[in-house]
C-alpha positions in Angstrom: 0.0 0.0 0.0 2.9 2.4 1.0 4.6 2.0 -2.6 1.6 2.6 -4.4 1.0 6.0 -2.8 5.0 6.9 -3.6 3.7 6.1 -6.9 0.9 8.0 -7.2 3.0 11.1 -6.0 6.2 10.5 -8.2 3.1 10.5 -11.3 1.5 13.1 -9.9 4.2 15.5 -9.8 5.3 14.2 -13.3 1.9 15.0 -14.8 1.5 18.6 -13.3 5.0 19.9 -14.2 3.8 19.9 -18.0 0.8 21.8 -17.1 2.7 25.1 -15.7 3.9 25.8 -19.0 1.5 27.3 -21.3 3.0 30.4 -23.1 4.6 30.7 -26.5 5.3 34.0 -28.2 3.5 35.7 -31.0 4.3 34.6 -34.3 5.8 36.6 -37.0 4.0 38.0 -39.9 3.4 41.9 -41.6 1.4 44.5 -40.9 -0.3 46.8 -44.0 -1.8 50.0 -43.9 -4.2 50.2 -46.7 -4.4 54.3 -46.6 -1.0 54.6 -47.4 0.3 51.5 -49.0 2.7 50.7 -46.6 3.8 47.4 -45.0 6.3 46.3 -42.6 7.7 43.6 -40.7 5.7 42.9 -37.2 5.5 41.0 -34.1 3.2 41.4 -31.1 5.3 40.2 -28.3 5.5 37.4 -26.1 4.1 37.5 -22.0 6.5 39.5 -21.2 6.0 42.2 -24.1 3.8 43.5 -26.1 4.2 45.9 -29.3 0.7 47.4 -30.5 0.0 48.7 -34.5 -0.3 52.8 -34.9 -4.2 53.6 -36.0 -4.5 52.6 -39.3 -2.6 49.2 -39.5 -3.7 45.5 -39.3 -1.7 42.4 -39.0 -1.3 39.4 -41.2 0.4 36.0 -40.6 1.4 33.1 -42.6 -1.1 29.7 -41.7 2.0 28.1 -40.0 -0.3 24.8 -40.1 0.1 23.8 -43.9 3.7 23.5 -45.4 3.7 27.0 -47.2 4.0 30.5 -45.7 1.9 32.6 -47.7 0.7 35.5 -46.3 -3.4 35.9 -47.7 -4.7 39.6 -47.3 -7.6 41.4 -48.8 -5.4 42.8 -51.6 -3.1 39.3 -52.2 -0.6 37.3 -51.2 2.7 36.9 -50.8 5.7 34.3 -49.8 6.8 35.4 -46.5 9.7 34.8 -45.3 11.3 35.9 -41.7 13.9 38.6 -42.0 12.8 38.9 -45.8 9.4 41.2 -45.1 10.5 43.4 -47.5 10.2 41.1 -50.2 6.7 40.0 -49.3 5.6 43.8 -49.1 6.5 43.8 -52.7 4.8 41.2 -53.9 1.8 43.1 -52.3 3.3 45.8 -54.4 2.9 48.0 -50.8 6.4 50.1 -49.9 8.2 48.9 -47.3 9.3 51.1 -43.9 10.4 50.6 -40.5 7.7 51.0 -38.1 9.3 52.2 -34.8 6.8 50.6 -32.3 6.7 51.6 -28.5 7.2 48.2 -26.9 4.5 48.3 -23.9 5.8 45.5 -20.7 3.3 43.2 -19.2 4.7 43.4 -16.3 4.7 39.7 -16.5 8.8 39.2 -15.9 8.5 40.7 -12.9 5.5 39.6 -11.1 5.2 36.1 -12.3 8.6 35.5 -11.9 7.8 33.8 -8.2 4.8 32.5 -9.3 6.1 30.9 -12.4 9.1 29.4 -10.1 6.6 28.5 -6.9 5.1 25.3 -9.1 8.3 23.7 -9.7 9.5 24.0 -6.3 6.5 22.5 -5.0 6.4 19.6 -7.6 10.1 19.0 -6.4 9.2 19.0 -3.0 6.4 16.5 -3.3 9.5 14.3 -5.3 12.0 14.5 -2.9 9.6 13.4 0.1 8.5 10.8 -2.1 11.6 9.2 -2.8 13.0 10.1 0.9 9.5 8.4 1.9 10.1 5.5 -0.4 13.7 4.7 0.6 12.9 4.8 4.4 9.3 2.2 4.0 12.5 0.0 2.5 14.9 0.5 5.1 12.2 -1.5 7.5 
């Protein structure tokens, strides 16, 4: 009875560690203003940072989940191709520029940093007594 709960807890703390991890940045793609025919490379961040379009612009990405990266917009479509935007811009036939975007933090790095470190701790904990638990039921 006294190994199967070591057990349960060595699975239990395997299971949950796979469960604190659940961010992934934003992926890569354009962004076109239609006013003024412009285009440029963007990227919205990740949890800890986040970088919002000027009034006036919308974002497009490639559908990562087939094999190609074309980019479909309302006015076409392009090849895109990371550190190559300006390429895909032209293919839209839009002029490529730099947009200089205010990154805004989420405050995330900071403020999660305990709370993203607390579960792993705790999951360790629960390991360590179990193996320490384990090893003295075997001693007797």
């Amino acid at each position: 009875m006294q190994n199967k709960w070591t057990l349960v807890l060595i699975f239990v703390g395997v299971f949950l560690l796979p469960s604190f991890v659940c961010s992934a940045p934003a992926p890569w793609g354009i962004a076109l203003n239609h006013e003024t025919k412009e285009c440029s490379a963007y990227w919205a961040g990740d949890e800890f940072v986040s970088f919002e379009l000027p009034s006036g612009w919308k974002d497009y990405y490639p559908d990562y989940s087939k094999t190609s990266s074309i980019i479909e917009t309302e006015i076409g479509e392009c090849n895109f191709s990371r550190r190559n935007e300006e390429s895909c811009c032209e293919q839209l036939g839009y002029k490529y520029v730099d947009l200089d975007l205010e990154s805004t933090s989420t405050g995330l790095r900071e403020e999660r940093f305990l709370e993203s470190v607390l579960p792993f701790v705790f999951v360790l904990i629960i390991l360590i007594a179990g193996i320490i638990f384990y090893f003295f039921k075997l001693r007797k």
